[in-house]
Each structure stands twice: as structure tokens, then as C-alpha cells.
PDB file with one MODEL, atoms N, CA, C and O in Angstrom:
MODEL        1
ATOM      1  N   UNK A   1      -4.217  -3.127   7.988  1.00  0.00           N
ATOM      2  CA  UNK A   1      -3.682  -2.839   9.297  1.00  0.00           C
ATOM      3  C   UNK A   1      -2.712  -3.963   9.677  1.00  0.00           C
ATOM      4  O   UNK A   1      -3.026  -5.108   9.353  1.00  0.00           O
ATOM      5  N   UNK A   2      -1.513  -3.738  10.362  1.00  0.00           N
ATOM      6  CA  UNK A   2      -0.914  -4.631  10.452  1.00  0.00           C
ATOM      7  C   UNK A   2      -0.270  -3.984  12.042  1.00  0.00           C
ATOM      8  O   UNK A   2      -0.094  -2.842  12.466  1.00  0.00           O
ATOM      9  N   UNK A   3      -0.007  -5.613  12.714  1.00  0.00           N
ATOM     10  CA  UNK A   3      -0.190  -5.571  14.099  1.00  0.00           C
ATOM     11  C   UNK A   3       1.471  -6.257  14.705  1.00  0.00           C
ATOM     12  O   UNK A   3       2.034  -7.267  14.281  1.00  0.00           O
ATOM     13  N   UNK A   4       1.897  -5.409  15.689  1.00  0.00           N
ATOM     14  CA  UNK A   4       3.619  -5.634  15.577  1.00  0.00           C
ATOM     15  C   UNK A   4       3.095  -5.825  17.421  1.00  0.00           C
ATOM     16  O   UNK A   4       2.084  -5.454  18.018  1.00  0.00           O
ATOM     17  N   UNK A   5       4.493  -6.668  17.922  1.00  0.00           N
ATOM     18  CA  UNK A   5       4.592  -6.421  19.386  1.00  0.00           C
ATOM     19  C   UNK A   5       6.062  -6.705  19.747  1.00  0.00           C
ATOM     20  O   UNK A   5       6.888  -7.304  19.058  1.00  0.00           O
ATOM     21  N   UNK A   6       6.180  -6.309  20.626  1.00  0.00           N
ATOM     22  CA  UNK A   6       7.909  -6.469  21.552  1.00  0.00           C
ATOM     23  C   UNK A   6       7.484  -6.580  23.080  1.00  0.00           C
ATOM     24  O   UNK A   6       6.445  -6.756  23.716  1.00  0.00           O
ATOM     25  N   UNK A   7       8.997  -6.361  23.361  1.00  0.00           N
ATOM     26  CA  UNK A   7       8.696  -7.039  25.115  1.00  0.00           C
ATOM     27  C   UNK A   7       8.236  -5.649  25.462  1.00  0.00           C
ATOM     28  O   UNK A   7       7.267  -5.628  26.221  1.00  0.00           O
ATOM     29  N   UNK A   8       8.737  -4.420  25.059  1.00  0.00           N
ATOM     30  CA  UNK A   8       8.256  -3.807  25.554  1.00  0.00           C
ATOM     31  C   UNK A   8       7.862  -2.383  24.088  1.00  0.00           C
ATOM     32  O   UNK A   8       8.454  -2.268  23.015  1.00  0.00           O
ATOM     33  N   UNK A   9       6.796  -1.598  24.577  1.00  0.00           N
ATOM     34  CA  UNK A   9       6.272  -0.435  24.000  1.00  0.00           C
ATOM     35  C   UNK A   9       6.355   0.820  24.538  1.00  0.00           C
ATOM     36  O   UNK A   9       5.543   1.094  25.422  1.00  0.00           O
ATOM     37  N   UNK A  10       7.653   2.158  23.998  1.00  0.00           N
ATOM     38  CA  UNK A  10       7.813   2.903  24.924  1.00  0.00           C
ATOM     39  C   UNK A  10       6.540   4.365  24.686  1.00  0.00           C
ATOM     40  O   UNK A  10       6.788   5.318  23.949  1.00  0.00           O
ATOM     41  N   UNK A  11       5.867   4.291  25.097  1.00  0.00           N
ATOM     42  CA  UNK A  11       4.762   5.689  24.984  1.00  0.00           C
ATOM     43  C   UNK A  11       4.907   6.912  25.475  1.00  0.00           C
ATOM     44  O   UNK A  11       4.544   7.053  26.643  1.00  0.00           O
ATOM     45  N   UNK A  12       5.352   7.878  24.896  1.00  0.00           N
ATOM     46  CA  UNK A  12       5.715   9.305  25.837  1.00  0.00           C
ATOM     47  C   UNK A  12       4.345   9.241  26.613  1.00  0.00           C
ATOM     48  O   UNK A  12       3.219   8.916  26.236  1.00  0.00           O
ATOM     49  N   UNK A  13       4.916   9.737  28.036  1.00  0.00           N
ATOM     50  CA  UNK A  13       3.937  10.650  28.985  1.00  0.00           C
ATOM     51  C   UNK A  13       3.653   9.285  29.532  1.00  0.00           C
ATOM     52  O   UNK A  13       3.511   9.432  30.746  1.00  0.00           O
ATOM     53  N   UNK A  14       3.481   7.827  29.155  1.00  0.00           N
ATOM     54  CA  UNK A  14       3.425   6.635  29.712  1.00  0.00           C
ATOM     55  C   UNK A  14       4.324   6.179  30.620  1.00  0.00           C
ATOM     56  O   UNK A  14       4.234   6.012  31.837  1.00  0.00           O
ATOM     57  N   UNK A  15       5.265   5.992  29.794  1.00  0.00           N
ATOM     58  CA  UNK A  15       6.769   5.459  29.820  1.00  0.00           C
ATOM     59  C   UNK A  15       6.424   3.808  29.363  1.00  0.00           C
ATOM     60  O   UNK A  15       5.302   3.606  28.898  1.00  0.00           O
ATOM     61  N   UNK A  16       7.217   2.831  29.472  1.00  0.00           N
ATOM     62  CA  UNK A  16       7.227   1.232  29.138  1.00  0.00           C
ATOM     63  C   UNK A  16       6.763   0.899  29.380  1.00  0.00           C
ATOM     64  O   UNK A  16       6.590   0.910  30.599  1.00  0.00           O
ATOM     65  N   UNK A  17       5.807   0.032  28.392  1.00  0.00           N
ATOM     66  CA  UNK A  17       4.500  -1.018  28.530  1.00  0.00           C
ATOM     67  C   UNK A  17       4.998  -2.178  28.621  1.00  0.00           C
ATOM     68  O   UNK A  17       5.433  -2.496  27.514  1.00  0.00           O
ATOM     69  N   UNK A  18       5.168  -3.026  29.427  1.00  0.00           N
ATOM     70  CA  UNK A  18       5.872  -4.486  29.044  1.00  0.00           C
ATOM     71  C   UNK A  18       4.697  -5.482  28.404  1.00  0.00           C
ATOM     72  O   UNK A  18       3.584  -5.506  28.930  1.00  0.00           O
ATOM     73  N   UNK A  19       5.011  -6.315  27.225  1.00  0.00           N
ATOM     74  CA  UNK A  19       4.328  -7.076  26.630  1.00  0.00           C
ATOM     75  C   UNK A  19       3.289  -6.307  26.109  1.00  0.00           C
ATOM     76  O   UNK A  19       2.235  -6.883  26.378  1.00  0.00           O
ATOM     77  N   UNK A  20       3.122  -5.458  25.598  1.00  0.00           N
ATOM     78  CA  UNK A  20       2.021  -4.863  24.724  1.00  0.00           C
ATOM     79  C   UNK A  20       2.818  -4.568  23.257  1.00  0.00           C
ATOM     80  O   UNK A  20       4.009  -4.402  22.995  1.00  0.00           O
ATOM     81  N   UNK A  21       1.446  -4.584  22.329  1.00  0.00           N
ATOM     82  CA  UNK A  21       1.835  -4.087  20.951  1.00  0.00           C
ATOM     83  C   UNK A  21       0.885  -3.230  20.420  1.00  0.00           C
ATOM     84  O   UNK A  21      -0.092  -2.859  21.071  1.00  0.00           O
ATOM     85  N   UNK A  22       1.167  -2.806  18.985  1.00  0.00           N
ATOM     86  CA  UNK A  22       0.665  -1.583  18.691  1.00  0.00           C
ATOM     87  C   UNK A  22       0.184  -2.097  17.029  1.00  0.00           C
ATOM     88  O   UNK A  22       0.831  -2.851  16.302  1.00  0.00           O
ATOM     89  N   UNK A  23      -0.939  -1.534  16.763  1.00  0.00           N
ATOM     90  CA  UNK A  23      -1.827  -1.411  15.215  1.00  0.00           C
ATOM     91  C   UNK A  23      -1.304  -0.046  14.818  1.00  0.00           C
ATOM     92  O   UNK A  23      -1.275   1.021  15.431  1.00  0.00           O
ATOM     93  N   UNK A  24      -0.846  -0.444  13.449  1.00  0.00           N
ATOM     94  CA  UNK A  24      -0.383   0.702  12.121  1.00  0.00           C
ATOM     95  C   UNK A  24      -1.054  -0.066  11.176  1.00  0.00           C
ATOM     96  O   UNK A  24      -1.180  -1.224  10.778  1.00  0.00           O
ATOM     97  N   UNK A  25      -1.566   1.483  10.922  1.00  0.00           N
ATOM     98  CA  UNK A  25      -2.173   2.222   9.397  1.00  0.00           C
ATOM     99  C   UNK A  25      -1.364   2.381   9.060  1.00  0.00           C
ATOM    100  O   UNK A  25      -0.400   2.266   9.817  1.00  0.00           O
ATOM    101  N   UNK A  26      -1.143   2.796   7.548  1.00  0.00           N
ATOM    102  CA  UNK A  26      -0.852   3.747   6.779  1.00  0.00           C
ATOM    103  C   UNK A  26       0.389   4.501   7.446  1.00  0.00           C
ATOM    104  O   UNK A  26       0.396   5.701   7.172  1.00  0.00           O
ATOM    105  N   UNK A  27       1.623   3.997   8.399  1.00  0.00           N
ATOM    106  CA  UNK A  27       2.660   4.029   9.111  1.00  0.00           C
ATOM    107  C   UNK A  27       2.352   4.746  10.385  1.00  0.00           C
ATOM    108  O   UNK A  27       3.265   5.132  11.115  1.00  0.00           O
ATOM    109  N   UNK A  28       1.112   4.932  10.670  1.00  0.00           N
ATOM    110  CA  UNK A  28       1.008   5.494  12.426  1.00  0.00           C
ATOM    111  C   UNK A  28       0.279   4.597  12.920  1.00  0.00           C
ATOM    112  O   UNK A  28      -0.416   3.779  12.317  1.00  0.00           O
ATOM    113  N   UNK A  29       0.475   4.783  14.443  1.00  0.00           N
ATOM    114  CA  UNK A  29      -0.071   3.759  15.561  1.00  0.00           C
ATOM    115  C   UNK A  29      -2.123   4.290  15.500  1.00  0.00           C
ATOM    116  O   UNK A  29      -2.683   5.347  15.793  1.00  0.00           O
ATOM    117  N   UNK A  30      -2.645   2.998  15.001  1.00  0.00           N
ATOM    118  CA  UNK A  30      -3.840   3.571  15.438  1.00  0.00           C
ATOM    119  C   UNK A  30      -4.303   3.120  16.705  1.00  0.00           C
ATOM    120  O   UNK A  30      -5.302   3.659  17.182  1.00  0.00           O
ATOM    121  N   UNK A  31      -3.765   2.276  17.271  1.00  0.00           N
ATOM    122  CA  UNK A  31      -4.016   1.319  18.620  1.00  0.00           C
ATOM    123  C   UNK A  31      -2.880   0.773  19.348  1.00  0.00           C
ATOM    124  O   UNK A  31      -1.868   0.459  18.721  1.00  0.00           O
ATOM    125  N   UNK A  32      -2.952   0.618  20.718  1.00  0.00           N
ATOM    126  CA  UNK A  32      -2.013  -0.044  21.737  1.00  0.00           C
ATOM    127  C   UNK A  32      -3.152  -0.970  22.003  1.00  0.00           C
ATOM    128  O   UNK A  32      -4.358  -0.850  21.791  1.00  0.00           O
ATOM    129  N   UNK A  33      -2.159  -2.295  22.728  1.00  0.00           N
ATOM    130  CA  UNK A  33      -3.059  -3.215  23.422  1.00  0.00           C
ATOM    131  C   UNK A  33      -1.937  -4.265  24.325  1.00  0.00           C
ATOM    132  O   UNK A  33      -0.731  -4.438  24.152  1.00  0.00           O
ATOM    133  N   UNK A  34      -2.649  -4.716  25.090  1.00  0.00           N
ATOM    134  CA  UNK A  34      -1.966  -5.645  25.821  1.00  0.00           C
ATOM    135  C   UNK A  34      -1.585  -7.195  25.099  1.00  0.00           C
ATOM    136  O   UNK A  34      -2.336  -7.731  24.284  1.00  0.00           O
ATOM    137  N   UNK A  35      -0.773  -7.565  25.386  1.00  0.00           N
ATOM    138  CA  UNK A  35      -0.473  -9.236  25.372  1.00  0.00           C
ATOM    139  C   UNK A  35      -0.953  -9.806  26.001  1.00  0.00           C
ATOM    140  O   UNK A  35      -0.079 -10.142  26.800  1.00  0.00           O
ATOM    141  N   UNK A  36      -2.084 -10.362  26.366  1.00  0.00           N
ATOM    142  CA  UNK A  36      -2.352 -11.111  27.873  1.00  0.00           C
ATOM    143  C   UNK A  36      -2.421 -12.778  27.202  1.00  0.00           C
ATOM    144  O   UNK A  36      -2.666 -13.695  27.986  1.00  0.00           O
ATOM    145  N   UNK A  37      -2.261 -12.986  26.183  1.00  0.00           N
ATOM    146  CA  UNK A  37      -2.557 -14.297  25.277  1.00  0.00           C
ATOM    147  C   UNK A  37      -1.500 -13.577  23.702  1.00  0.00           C
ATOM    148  O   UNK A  37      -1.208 -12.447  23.309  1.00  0.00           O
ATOM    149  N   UNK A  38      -1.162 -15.378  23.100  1.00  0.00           N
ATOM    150  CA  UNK A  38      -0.920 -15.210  21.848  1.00  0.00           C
ATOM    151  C   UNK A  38      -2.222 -14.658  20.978  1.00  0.00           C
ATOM    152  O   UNK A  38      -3.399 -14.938  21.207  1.00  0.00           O
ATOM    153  N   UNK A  39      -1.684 -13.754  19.861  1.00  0.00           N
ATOM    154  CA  UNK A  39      -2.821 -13.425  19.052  1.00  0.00           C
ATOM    155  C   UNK A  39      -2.079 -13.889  17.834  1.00  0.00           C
ATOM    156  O   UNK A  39      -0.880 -14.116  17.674  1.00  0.00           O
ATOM    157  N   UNK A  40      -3.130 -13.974  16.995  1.00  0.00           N
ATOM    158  CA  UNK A  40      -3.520 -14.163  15.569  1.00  0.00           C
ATOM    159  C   UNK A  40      -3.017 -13.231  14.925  1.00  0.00           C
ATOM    160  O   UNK A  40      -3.525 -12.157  15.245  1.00  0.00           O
ATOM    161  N   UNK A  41      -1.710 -13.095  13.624  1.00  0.00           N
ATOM    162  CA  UNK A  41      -1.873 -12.138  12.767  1.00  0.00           C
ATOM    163  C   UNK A  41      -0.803 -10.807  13.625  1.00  0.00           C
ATOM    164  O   UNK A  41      -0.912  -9.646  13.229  1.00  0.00           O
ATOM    165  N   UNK A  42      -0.235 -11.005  14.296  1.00  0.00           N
ATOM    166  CA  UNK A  42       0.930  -9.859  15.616  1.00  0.00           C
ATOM    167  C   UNK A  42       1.931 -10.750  15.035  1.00  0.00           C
ATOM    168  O   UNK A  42       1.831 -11.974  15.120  1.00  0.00           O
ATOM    169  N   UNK A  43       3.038 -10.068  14.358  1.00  0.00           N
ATOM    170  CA  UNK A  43       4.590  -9.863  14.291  1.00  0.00           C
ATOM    171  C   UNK A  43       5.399  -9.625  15.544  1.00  0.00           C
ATOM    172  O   UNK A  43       5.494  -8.559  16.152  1.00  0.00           O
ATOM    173  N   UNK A  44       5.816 -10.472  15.760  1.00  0.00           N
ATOM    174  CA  UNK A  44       6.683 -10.307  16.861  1.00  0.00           C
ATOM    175  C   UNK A  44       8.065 -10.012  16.548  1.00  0.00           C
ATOM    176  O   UNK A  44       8.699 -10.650  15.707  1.00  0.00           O
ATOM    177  N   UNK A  45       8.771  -8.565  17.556  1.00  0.00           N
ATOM    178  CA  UNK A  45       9.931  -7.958  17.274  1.00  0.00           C
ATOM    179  C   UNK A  45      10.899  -8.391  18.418  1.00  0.00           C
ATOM    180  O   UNK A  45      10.224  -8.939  19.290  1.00  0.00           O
ATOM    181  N   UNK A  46      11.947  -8.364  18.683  1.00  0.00           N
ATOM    182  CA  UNK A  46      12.880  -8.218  20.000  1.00  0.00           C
ATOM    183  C   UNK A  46      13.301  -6.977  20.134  1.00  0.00           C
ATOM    184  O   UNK A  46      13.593  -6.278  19.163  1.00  0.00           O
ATOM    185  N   UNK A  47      13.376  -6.557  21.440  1.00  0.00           N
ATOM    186  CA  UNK A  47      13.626  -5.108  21.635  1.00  0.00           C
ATOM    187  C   UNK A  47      12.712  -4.630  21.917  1.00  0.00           C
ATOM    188  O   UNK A  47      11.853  -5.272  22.522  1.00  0.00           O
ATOM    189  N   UNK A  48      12.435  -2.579  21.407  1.00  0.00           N
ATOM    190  CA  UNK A  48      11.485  -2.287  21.597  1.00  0.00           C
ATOM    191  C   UNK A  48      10.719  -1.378  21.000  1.00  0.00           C
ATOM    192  O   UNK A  48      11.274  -0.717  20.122  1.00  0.00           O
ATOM    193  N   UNK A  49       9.598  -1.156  21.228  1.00  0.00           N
ATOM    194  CA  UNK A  49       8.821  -0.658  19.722  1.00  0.00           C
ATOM    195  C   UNK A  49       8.849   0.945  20.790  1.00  0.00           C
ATOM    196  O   UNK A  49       8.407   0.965  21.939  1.00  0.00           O
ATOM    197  N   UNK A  50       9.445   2.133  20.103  1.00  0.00           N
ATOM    198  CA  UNK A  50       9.118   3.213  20.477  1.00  0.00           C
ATOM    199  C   UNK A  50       7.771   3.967  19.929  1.00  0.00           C
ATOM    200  O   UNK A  50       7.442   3.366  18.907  1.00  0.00           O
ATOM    201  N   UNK A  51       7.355   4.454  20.048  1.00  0.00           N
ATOM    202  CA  UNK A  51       5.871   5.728  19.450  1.00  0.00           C
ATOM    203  C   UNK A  51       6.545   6.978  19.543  1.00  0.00           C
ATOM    204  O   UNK A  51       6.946   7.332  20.651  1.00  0.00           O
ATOM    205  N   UNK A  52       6.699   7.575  18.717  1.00  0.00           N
ATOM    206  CA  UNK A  52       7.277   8.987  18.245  1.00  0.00           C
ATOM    207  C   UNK A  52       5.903   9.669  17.872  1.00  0.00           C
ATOM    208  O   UNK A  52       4.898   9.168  17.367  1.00  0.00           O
ATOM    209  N   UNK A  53       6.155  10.922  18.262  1.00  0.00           N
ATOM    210  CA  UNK A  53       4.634  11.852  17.736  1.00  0.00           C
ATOM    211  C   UNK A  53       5.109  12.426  16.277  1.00  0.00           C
ATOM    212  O   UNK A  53       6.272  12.830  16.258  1.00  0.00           O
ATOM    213  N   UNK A  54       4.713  12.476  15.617  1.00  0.00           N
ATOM    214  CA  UNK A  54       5.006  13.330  14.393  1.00  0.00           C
ATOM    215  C   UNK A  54       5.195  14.601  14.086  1.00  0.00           C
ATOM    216  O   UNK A  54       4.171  15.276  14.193  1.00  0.00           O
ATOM    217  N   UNK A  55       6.137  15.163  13.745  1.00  0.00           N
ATOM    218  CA  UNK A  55       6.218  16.716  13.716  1.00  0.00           C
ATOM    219  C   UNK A  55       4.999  17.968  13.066  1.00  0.00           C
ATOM    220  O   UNK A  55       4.615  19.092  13.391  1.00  0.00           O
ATOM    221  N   UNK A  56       4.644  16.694  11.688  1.00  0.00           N
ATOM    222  CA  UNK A  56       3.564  17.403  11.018  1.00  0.00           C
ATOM    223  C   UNK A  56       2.333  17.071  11.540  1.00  0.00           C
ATOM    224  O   UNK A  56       1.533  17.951  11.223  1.00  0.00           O
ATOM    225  N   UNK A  57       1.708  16.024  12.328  1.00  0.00           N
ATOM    226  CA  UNK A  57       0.798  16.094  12.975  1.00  0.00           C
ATOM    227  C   UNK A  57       0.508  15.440  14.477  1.00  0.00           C
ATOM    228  O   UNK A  57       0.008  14.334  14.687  1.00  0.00           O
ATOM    229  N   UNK A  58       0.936  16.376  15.434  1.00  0.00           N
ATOM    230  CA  UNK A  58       1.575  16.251  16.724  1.00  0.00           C
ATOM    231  C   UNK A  58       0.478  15.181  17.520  1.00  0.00           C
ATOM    232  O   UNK A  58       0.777  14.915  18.684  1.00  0.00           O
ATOM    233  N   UNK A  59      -0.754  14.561  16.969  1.00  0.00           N
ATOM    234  CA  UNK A  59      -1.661  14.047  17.956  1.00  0.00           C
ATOM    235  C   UNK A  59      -1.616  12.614  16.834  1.00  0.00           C
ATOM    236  O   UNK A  59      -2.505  11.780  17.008  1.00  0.00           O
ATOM    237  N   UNK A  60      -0.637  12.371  15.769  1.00  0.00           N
ATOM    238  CA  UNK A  60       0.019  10.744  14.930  1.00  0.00           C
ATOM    239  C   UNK A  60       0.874  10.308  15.861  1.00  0.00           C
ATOM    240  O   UNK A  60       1.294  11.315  16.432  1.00  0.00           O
ATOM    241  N   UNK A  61       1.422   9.219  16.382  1.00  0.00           N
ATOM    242  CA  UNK A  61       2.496   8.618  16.781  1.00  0.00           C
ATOM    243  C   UNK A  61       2.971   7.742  15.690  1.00  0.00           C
ATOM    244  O   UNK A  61       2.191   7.380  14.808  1.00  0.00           O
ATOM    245  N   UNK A  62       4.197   7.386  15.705  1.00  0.00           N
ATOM    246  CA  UNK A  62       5.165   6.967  14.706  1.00  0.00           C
ATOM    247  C   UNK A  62       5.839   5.790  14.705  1.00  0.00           C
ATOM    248  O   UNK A  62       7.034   6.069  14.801  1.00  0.00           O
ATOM    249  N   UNK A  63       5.619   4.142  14.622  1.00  0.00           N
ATOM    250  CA  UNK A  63       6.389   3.763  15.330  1.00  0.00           C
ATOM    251  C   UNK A  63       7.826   3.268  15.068  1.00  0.00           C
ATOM    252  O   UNK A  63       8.156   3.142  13.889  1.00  0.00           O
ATOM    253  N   UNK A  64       8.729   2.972  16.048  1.00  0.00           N
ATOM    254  CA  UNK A  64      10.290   2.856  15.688  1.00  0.00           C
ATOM    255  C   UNK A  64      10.202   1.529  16.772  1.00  0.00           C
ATOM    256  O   UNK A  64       9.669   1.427  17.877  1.00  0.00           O
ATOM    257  N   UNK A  65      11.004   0.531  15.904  1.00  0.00           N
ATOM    258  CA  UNK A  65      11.339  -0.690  16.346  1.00  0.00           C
ATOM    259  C   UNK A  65      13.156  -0.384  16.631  1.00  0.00           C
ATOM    260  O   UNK A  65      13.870  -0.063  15.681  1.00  0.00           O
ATOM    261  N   UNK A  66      13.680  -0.530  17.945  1.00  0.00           N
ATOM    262  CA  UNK A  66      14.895  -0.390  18.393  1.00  0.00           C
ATOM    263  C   UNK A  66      15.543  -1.699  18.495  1.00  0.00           C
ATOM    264  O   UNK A  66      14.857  -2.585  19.005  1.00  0.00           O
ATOM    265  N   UNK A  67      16.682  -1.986  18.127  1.00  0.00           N
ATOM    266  CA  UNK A  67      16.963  -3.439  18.882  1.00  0.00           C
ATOM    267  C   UNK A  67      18.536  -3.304  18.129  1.00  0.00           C
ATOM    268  O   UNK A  67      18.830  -2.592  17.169  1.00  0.00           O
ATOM    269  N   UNK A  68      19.437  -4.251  18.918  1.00  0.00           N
ATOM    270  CA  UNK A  68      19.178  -4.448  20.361  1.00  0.00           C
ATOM    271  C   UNK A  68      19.194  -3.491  21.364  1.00  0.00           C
ATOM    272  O   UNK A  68      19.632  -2.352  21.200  1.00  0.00           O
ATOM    273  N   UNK A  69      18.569  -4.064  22.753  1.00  0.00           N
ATOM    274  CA  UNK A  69      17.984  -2.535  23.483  1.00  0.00           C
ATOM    275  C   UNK A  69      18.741  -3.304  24.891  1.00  0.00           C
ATOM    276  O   UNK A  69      18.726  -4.535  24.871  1.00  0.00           O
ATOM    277  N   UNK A  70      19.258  -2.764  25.846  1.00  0.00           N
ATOM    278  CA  UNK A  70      19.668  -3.187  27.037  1.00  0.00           C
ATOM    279  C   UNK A  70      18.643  -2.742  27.936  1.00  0.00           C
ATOM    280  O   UNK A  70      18.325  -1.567  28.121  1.00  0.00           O
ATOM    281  N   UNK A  71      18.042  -3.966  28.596  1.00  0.00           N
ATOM    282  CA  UNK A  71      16.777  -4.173  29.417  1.00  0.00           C
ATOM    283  C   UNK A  71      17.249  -4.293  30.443  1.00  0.00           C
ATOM    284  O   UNK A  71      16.430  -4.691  31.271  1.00  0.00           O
ATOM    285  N   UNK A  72      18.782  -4.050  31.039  1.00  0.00           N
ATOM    286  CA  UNK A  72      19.025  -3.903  32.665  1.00  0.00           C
ATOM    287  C   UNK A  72      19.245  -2.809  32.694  1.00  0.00           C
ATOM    288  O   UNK A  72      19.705  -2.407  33.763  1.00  0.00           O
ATOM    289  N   UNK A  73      19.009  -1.602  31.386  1.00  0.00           N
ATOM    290  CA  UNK A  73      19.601  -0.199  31.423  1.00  0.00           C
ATOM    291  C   UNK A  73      18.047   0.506  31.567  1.00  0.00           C
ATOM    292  O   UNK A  73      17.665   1.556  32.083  1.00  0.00           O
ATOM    293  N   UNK A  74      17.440  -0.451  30.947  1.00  0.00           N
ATOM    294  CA  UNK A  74      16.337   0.405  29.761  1.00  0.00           C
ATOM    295  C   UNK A  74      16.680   1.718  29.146  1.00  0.00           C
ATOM    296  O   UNK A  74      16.245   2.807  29.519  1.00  0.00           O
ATOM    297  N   UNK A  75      17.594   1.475  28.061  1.00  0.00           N
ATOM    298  CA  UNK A  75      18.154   2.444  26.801  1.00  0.00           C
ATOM    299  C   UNK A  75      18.588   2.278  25.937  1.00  0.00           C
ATOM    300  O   UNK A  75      19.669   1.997  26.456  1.00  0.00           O
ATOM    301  N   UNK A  76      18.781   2.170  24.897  1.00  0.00           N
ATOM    302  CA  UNK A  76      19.675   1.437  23.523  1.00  0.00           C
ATOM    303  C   UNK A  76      20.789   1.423  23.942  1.00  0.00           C
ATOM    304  O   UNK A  76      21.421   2.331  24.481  1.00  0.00           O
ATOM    305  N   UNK A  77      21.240  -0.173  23.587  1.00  0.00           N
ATOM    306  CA  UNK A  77      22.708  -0.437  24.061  1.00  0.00           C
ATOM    307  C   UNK A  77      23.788  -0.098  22.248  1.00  0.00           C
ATOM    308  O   UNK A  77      23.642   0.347  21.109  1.00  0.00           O
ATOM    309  N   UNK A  78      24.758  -0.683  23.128  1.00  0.00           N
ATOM    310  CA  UNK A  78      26.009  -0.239  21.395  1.00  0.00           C
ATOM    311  C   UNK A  78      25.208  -0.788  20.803  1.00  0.00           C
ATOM    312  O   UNK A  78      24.520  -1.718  21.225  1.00  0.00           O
ATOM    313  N   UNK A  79      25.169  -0.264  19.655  1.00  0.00           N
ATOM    314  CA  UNK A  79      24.783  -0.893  18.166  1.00  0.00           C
ATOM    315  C   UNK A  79      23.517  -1.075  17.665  1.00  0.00           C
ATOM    316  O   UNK A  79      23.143  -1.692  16.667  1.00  0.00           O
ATOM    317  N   UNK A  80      22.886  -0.431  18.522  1.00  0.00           N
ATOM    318  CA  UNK A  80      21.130  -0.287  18.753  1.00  0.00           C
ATOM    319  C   UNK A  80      20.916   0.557  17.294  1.00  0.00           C
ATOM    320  O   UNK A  80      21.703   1.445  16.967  1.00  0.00           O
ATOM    321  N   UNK A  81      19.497   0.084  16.278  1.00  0.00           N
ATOM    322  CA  UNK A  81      18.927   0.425  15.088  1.00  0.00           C
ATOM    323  C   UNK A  81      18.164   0.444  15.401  1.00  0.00           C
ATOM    324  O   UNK A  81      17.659  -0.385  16.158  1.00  0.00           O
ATOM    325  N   UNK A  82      17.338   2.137  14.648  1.00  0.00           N
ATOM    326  CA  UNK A  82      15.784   2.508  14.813  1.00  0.00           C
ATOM    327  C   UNK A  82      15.795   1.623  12.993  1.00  0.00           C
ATOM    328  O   UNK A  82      16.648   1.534  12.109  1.00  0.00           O
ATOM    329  N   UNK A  83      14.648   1.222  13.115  1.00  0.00           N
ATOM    330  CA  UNK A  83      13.672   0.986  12.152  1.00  0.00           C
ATOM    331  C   UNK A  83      12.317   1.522  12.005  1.00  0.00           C
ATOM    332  O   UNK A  83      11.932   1.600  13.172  1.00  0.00           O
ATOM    333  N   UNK A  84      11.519   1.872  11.369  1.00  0.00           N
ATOM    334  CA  UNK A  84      10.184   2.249  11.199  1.00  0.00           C
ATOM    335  C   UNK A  84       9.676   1.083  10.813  1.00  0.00           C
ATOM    336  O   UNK A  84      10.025   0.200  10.030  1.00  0.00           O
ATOM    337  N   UNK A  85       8.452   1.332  11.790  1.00  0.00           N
ATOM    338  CA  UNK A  85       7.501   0.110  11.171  1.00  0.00           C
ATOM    339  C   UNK A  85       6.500   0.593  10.500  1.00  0.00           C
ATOM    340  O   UNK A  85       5.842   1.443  11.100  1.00  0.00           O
ATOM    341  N   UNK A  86       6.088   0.249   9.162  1.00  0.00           N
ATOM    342  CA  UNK A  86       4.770   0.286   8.580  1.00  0.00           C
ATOM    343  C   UNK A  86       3.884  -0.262   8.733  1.00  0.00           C
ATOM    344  O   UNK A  86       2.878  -0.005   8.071  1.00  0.00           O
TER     345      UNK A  86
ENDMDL
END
């Protein structure tokens, strides 16, 4: 399991988590959690980690690391790259 965070985490039906990150399996989110302290073993990203649901199994989320992201817009600014995180 490997554990990623950004400033922010966008969750459909949520909307933006500021300072939280997310646990991937096997490339889906098995967990969200807060930042409230440095942790142990969390990759830290800039930008922001989206959760996509998966087409083939609509109740997986997916995650996509965006950056750079304009945080006075909140939306991908020019030149903004999805990445997948595993």
C-alpha cells in the first residue's frame, strides 16, 4: 500500500479536501484521511490528487495527481498534467 498526499484531494459528491491524502492498492484509493500531523511513509505531491470512479467498477476510485493546478481558480491552470498514481 502506498500512501500519497497534496494540498488538496478532489472527491466527487465531496468536493476539496484541503490537506488530506489517500491509500492505493493495486492503483485504487482504498482510504482517505486527514493531515492533521506529518506521517511516516506519505509521498508528498503539489497540486492535486483527483479520485476518478472507474468505468469498469463504478464503487473503485482512481487516483490522478494534477499539477500545476491554480488554487485562486480551483481548476487546472495552462499546462496542467494528469498523472495516475499507483
Amino acid at each position: 500500500m502506498t500512501r500519497y498526499a497534496s494540498h488538496y484531494v478532489y472527491v466527487p459528491g465531496r468536493g476539496f479536501l484541503k490537506q488530506w491524502g489517500v491509500e492505493v492498492a493495486d492503483g485504487y484509493v482504498v482510504r482517505t484521511f486527514q493531515l492533521t500531523e506529518e506521517r511516516e511513509g506519505v509521498e508528498w505531491h503539489p497540486g492535486v490528487i483527483v479520485l476518478v470512479p472507474d468505468v469498469t467498477r463504478p464503487d473503485a476510485l482512481i487516483p490522478y495527481l494534477y499539477y500545476p493546478f491554480d488554487f485562486s481558480r480551483m481548476q487546472p491552470a495552462v499546462g496542467t498534467r494528469r498523472r495516475r498514481l499507483l
